[in-house]
C-alpha positions as protocol buffer text, in pm:
chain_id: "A"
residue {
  index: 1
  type: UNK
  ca { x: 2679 y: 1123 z: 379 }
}
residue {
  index: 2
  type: UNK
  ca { x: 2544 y: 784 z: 463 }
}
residue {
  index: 3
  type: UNK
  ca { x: 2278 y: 689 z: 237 }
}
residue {
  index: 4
  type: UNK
  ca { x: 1917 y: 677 z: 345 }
}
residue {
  index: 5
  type: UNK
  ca { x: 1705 y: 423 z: 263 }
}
residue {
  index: 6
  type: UNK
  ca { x: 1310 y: 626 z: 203 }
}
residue {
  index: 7
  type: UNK
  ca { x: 994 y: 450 z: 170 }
}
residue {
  index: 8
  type: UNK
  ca { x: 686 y: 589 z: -14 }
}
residue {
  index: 9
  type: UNK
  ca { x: 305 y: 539 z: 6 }
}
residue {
  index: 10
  type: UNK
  ca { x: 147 y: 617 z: -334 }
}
residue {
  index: 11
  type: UNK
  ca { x: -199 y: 760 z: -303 }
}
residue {
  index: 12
  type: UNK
  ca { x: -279 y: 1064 z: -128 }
}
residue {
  index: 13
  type: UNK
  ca { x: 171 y: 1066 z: -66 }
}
residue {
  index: 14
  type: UNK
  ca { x: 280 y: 1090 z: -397 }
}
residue {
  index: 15
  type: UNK
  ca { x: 30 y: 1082 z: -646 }
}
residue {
  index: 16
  type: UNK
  ca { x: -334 y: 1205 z: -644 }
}
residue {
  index: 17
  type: UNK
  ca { x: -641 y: 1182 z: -773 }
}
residue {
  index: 18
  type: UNK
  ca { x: -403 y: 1279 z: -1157 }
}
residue {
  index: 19
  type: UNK
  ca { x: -240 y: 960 z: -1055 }
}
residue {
  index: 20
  type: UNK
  ca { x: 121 y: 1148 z: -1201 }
}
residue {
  index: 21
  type: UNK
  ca { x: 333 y: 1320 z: -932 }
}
residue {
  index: 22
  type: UNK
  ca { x: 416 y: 1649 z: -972 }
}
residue {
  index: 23
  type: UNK
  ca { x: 679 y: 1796 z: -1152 }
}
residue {
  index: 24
  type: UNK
  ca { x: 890 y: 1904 z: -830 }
}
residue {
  index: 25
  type: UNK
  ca { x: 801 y: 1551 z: -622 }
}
residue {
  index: 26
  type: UNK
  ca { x: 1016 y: 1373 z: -953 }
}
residue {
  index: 27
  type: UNK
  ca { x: 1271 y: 1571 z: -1011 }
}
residue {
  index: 28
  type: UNK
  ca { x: 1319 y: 1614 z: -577 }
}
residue {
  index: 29
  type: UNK
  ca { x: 1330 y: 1205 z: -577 }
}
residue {
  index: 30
  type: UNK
  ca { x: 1576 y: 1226 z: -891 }
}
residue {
  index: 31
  type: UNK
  ca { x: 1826 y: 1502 z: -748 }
}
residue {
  index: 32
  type: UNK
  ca { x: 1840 y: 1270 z: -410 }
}
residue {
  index: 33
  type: UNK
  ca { x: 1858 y: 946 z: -557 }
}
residue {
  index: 34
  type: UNK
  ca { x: 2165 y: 1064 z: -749 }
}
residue {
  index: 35
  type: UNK
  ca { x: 2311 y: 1198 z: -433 }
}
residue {
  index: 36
  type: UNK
  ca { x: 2348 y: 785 z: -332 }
}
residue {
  index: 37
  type: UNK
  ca { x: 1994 y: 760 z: -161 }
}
residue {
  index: 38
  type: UNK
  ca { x: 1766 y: 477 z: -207 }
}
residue {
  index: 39
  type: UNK
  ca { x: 1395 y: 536 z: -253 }
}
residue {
  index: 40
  type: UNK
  ca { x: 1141 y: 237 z: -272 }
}
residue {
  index: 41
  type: UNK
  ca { x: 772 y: 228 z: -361 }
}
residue {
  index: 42
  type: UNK
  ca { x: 564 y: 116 z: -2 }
}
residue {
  index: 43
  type: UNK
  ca { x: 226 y: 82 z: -137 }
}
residue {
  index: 44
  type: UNK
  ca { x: -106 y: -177 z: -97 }
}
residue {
  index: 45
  type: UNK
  ca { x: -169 y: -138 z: -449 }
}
residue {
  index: 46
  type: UNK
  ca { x: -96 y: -466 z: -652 }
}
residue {
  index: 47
  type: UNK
  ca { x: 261 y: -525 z: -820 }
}
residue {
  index: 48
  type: UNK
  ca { x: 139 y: -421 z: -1182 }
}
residue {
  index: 49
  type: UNK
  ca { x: -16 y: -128 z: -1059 }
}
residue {
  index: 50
  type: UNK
  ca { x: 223 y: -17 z: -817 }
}
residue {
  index: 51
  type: UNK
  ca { x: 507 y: -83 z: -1121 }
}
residue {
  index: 52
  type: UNK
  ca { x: 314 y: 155 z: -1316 }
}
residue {
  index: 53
  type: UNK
  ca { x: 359 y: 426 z: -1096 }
}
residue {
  index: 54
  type: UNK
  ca { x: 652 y: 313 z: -968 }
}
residue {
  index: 55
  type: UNK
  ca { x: 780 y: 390 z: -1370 }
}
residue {
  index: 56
  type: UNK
  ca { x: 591 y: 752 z: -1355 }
}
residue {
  index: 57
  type: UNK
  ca { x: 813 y: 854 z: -1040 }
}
residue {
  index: 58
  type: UNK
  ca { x: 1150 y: 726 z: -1182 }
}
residue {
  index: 59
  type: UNK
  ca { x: 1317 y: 468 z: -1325 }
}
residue {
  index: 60
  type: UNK
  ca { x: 1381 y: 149 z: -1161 }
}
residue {
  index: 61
  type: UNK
  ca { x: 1223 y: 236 z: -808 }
}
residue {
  index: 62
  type: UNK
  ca { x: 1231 y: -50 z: -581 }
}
residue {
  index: 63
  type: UNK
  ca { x: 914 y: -203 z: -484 }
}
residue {
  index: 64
  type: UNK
  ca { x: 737 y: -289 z: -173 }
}
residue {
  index: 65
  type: UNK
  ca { x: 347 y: -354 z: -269 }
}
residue {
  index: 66
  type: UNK
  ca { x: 45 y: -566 z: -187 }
}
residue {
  index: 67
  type: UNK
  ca { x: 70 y: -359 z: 168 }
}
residue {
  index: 68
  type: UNK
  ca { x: 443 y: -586 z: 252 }
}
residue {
  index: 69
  type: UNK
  ca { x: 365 y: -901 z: 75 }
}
residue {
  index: 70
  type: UNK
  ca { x: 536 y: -846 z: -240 }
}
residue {
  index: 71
  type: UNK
  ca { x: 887 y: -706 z: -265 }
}
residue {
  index: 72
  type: UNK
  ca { x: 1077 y: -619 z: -551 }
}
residue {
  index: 73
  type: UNK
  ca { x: 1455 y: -534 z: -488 }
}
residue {
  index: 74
  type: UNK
  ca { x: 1682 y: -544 z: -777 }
}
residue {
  index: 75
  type: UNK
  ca { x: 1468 y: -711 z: -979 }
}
residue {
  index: 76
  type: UNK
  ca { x: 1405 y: -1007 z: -712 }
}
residue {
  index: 77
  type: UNK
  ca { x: 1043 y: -1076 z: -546 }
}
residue {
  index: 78
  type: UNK
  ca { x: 947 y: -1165 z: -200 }
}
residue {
  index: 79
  type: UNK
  ca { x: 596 y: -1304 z: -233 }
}
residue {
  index: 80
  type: UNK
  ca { x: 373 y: -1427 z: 36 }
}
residue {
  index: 81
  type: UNK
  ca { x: 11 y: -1594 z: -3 }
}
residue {
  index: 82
  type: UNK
  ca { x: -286 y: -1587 z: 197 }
}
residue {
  index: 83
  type: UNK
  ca { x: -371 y: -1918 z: 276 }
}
residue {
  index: 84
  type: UNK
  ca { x: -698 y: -2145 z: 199 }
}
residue {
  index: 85
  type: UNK
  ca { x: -830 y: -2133 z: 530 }
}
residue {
  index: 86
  type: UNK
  ca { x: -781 y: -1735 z: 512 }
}
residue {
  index: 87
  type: UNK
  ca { x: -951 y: -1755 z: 181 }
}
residue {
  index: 88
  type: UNK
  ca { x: -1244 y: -1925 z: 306 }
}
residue {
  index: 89
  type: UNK
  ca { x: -1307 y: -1674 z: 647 }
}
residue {
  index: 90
  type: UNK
  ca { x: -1294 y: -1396 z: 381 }
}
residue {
  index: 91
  type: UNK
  ca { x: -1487 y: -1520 z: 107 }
}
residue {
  index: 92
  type: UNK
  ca { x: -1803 y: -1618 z: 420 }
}
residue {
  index: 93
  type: UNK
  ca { x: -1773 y: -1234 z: 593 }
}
residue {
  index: 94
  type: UNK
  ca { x: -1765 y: -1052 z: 262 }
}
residue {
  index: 95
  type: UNK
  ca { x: -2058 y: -1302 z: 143 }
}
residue {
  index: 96
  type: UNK
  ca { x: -2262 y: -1217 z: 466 }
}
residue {
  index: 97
  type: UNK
  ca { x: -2202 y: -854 z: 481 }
}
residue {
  index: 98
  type: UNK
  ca { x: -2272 y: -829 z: 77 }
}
residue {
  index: 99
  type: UNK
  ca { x: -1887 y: -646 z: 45 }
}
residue {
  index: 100
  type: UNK
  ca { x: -1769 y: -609 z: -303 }
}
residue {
  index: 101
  type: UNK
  ca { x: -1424 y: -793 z: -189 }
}
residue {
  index: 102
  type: UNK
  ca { x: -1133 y: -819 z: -442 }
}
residue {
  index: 103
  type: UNK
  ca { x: -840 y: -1067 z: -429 }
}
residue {
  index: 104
  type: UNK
  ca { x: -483 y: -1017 z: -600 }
}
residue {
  index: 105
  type: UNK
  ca { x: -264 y: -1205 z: -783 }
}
residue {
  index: 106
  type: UNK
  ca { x: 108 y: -1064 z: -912 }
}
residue {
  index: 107
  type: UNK
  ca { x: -98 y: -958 z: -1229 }
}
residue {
  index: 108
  type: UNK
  ca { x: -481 y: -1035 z: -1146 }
}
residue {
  index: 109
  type: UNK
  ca { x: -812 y: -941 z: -973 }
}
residue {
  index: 110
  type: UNK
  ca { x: -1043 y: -1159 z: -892 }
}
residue {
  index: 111
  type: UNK
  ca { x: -1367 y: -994 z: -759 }
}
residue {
  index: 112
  type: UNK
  ca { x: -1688 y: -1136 z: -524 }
}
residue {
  index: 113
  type: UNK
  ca { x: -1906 y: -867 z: -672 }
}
residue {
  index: 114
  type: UNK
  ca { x: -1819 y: -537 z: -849 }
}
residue {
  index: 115
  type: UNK
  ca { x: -1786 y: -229 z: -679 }
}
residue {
  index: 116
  type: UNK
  ca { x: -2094 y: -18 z: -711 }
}
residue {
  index: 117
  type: UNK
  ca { x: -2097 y: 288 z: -832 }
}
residue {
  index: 118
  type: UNK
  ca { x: -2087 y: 530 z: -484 }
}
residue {
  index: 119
  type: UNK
  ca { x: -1691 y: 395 z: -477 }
}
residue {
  index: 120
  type: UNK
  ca { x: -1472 y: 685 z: -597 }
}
residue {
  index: 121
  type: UNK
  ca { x: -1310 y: 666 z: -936 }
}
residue {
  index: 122
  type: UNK
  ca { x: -988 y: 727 z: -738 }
}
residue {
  index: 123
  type: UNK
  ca { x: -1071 y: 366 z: -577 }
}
residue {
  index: 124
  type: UNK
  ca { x: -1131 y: 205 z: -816 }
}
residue {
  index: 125
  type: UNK
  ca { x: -814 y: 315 z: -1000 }
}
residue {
  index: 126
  type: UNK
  ca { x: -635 y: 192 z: -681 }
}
residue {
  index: 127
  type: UNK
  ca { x: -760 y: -153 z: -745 }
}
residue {
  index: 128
  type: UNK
  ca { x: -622 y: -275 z: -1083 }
}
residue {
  index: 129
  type: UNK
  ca { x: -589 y: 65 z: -1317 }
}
residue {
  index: 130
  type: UNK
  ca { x: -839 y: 104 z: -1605 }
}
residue {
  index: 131
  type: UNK
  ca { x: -756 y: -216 z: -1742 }
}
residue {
  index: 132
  type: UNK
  ca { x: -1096 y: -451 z: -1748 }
}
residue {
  index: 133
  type: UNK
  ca { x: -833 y: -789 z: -1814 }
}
residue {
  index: 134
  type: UNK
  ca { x: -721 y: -771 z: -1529 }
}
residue {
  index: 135
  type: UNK
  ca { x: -1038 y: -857 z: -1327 }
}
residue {
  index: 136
  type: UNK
  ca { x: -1158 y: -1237 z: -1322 }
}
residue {
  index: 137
  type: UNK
  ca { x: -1541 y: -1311 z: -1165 }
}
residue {
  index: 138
  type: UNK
  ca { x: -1573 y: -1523 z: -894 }
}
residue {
  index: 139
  type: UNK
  ca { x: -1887 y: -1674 z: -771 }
}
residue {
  index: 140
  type: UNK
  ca { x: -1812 y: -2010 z: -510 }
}
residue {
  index: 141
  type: UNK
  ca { x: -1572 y: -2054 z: -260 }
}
residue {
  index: 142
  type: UNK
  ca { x: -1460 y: -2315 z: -418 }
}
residue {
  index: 143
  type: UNK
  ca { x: -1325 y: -2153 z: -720 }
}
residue {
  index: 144
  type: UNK
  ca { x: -1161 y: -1909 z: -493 }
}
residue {
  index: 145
  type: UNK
  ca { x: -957 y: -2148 z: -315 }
}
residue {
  index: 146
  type: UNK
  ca { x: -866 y: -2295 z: -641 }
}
residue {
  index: 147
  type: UNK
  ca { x: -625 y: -1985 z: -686 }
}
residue {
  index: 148
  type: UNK
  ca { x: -488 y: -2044 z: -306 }
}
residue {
  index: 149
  type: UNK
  ca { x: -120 y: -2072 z: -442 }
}
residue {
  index: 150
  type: UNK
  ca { x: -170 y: -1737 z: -650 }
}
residue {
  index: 151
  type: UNK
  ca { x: -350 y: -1477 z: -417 }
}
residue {
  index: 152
  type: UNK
  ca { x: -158 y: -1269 z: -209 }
}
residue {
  index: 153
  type: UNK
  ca { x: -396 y: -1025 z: 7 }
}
residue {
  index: 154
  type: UNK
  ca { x: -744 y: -853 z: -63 }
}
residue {
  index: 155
  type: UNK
  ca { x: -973 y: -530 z: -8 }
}
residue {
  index: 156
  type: UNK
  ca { x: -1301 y: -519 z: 93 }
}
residue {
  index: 157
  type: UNK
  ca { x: -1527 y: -148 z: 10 }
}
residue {
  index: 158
  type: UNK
  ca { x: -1845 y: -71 z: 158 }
}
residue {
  index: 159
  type: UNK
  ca { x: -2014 y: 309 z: 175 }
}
residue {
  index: 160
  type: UNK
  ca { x: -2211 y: 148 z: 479 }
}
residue {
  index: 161
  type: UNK
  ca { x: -2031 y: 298 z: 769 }
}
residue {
  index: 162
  type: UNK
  ca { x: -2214 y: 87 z: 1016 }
}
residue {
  index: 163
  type: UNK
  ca { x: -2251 y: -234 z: 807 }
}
residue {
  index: 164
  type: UNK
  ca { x: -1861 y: -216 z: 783 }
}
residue {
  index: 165
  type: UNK
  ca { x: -1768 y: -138 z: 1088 }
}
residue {
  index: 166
  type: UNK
  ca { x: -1951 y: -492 z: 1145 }
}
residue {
  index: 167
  type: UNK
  ca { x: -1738 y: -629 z: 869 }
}
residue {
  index: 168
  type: UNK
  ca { x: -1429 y: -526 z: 1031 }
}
residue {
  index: 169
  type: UNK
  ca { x: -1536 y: -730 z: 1364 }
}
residue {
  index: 170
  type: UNK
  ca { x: -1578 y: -1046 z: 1176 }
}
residue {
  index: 171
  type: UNK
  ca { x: -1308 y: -1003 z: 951 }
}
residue {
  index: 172
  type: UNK
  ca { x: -1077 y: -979 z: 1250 }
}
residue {
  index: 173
  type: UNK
  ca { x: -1207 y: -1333 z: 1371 }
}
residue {
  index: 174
  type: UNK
  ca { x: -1061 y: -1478 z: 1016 }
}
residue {
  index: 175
  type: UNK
  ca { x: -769 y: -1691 z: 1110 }
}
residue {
  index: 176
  type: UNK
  ca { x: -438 y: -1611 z: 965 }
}
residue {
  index: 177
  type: UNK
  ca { x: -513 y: -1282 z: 864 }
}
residue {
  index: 178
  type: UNK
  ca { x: -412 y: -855 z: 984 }
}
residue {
  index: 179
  type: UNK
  ca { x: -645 y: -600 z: 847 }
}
residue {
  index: 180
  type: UNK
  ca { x: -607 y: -264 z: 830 }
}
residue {
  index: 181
  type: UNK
  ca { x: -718 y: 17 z: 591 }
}
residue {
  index: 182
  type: UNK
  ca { x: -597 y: 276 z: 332 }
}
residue {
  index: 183
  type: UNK
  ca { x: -945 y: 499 z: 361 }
}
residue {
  index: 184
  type: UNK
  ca { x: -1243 y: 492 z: 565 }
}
residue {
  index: 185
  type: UNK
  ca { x: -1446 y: 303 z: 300 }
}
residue {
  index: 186
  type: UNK
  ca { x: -1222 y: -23 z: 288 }
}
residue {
  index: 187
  type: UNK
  ca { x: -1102 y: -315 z: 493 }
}
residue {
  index: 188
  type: UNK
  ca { x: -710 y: -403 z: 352 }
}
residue {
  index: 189
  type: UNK
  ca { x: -596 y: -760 z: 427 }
}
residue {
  index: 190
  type: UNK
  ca { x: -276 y: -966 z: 404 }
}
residue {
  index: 191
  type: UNK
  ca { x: -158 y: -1260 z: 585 }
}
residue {
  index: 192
  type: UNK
  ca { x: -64 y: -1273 z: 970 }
}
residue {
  index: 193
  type: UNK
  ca { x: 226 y: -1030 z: 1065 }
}
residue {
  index: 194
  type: UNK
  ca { x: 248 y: -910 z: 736 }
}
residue {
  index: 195
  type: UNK
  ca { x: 273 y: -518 z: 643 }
}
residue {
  index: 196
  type: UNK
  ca { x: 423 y: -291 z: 499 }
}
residue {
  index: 197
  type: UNK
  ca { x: 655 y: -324 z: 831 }
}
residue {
  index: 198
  type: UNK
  ca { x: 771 y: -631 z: 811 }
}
residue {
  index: 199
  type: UNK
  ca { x: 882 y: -612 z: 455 }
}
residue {
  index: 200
  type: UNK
  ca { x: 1070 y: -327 z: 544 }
}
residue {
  index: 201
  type: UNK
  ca { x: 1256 y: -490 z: 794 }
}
residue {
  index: 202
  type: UNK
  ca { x: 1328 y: -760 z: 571 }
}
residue {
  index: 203
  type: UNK
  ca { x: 1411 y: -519 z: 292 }
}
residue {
  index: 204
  type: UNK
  ca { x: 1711 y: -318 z: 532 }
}
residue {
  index: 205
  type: UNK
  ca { x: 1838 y: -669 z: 667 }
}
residue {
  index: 206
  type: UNK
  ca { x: 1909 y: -783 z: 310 }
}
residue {
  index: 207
  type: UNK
  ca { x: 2061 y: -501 z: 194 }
}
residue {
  index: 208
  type: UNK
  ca { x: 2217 y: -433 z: 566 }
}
residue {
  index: 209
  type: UNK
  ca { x: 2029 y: -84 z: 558 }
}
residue {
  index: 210
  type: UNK
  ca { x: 2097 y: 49 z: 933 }
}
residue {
  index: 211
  type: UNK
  ca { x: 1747 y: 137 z: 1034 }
}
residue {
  index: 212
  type: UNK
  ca { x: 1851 y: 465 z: 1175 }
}
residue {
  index: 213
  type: UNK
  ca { x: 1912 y: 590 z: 855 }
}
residue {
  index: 214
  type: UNK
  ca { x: 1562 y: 491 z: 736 }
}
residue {
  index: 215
  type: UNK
  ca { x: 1266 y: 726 z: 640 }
}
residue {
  index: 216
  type: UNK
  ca { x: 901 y: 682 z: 528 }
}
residue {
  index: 217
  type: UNK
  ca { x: 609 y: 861 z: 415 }
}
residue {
  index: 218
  type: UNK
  ca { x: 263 y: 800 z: 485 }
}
residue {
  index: 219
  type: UNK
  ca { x: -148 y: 919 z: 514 }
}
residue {
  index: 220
  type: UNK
  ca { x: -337 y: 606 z: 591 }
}
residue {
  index: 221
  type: UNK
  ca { x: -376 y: 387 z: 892 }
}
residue {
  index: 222
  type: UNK
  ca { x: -240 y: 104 z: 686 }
}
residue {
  index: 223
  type: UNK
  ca { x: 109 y: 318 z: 665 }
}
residue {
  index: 224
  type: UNK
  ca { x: 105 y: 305 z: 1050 }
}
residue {
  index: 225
  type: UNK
  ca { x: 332 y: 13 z: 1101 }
}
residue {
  index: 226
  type: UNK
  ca { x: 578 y: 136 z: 878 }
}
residue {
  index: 227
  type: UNK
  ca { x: 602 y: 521 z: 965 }
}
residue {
  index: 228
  type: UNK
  ca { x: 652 y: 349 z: 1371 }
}
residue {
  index: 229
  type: UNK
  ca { x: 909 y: 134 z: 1215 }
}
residue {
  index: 230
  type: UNK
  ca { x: 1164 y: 321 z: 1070 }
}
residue {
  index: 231
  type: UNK
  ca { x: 1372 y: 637 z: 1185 }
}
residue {
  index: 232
  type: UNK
  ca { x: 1211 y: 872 z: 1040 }
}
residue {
  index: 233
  type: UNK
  ca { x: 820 y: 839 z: 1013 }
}
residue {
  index: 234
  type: UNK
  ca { x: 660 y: 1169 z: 803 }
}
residue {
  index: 235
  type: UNK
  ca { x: 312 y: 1182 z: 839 }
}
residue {
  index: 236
  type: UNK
  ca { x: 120 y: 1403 z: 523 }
}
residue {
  index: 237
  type: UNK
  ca { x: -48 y: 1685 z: 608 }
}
residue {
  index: 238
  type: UNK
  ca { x: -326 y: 1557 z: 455 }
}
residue {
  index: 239
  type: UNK
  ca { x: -299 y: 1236 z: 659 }
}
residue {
  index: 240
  type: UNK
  ca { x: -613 y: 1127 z: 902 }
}
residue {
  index: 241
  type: UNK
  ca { x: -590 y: 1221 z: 1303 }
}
residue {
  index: 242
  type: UNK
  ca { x: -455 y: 844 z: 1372 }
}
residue {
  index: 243
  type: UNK
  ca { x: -151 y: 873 z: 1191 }
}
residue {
  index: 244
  type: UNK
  ca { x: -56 y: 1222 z: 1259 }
}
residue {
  index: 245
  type: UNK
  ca { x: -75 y: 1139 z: 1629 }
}
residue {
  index: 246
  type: UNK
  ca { x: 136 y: 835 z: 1626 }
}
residue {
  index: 247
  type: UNK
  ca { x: 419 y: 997 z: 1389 }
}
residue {
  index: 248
  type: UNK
  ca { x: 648 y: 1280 z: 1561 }
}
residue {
  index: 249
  type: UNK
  ca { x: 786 y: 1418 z: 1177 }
}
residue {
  index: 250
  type: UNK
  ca { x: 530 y: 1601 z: 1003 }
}
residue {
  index: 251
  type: UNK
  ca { x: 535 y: 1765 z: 658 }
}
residue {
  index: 252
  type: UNK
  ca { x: 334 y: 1975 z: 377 }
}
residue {
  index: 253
  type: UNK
  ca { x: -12 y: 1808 z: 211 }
}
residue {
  index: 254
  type: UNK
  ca { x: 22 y: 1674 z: -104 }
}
residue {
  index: 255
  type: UNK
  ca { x: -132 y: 1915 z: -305 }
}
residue {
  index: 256
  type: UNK
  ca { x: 210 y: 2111 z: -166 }
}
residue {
  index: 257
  type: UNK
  ca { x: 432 y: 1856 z: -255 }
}
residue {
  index: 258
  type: UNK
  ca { x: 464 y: 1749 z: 108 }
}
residue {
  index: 259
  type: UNK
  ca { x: 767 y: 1456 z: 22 }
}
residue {
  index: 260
  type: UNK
  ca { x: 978 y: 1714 z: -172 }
}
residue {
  index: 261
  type: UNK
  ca { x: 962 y: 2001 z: 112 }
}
residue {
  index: 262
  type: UNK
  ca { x: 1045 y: 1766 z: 379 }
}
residue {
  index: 263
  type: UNK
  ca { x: 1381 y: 1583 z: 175 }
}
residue {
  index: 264
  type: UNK
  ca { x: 1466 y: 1916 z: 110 }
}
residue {
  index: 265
  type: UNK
  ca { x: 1448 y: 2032 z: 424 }
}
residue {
  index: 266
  type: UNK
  ca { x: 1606 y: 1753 z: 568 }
}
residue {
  index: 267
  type: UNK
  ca { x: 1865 y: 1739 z: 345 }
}
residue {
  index: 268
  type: UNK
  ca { x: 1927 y: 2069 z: 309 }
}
residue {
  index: 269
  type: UNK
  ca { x: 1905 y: 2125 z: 24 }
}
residue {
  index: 270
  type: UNK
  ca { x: 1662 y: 2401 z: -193 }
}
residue {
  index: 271
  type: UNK
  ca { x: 1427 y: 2306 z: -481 }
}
């Protein structure tokens, strides 16, 4: 058999609130993998973090993170940067609407204001692990654009369901900017035209995947442009109404170890 190429969200897909997989989603992943297949990481969790789970699923996963703007492919990154204008459009809507808005680096966050304490622990997790060195204040726009040639895309949280539903309207007005978002509580951006999607496609053309024989996994509306994309888009059970409606491959929850039943029915093989 051809080998597939199979791209996985982390939270909510693979891991939960434990942040480990279980037992069967690992050794599922190993037993294909050694069968030829190629499994990546498709996450908008920052590269450290998503390497650190990355590590927990197997060894030497490939890496798409930073929701498409970094990849990591045999060792090699892809990185793309948010530019100083977009910097500046964030830094005024998250300043207006009073977001606690974070900003990544390969191996930093810089923070507006901290996240307060209504924000799950399963969010903040997502952010930059339980590590405070990764997190550096920042309080003027002008110190924000000073990292311009280091930040790569940012998150915005707010509990407010009408304040950011504003947020979202301005935030779309930003030039050079897509948003999107991994829960109902956040507002995920990254540069114009770039998602988990488009570093997919670049991904396959490099290594001359055929997209046919491509296959993702996804809950959040910021997986949308990536389940659409390839072959074979699996929406979670435990994915929200949006996603399940645009994907035509469903599988299990993840508390059922929705990824493994689905390879292993699709392969056919039994775990």
């Amino acid at each position: 058999m051809s080998p597939y190429a199979i791209f996985m969200d982390i939270d909510n897909t693979i891991v939960g609130p434990s942040q480990y997989p279980s037992k069967r989603t690992v050794d599922t992943i190993a037993k294909y993998r050694a069968q030829g297949h190629r499994f990546f990481i498709a996450s908008g969790r920052p590269l450290f973090s998503a390497t650190e789970m990355a590590d927990r699923i197997g060894p030497d996963l490939d890496i798409i993170c930073s929701n498409g703007t970094i990849s990591r492919v045999d060792e090699k990154l892809y990185v793309q940067h948010l530019t100083p204008r977009a910097l500046e459009g964030i830094y005024r809507v998250a300043h207006e609407y009073q977001l606690p808005q974070y900003f990544f680096t390969q191996s930093q966050v810089l923070y507006l204001r901290p996240m307060t304490k209504g924000i799950s622990e399963d969010s903040q997790v997502r952010i930059a692990g339980e590590d405070p060195n990764h997190y550096v204040a920042i309080d003027s726009v002008e110190q924000l654009k000073r990292w311009a040639d280091r930040i790569i895309n940012a998150i915005a949280f707010d509990q407010d369901p009408a304040n950011l539903a504003k947020a979202r309207v301005a935030m779309a007005q930003v030039q050079d900017i897509d948003t999107s978002s991994s829960s109902p509580d956040n507002i995920e951006i990254t540069g114009h035209g770039i998602n988990k999607a488009t570093a997919i496609l670049r991904v396959c053309e490099r290594l001359n995947q055929p997209m046919a024989r491509t296959m993702a996994f996804g809950d959040g509306s910021n997986d949308l442009e990536m389940l659409t994309t390839v072959h074979y888009g699996v929406a979670m059970g435990n994915a929200n109404a949006e996603v399940k409606a645009a994907t035509k491959f469903h599988t299990l929850d993840i508390d059922h170890d929705g990824v493994a039943v689905f390879l292993d029915d699709f392969f056919g093989g039994k775990a």
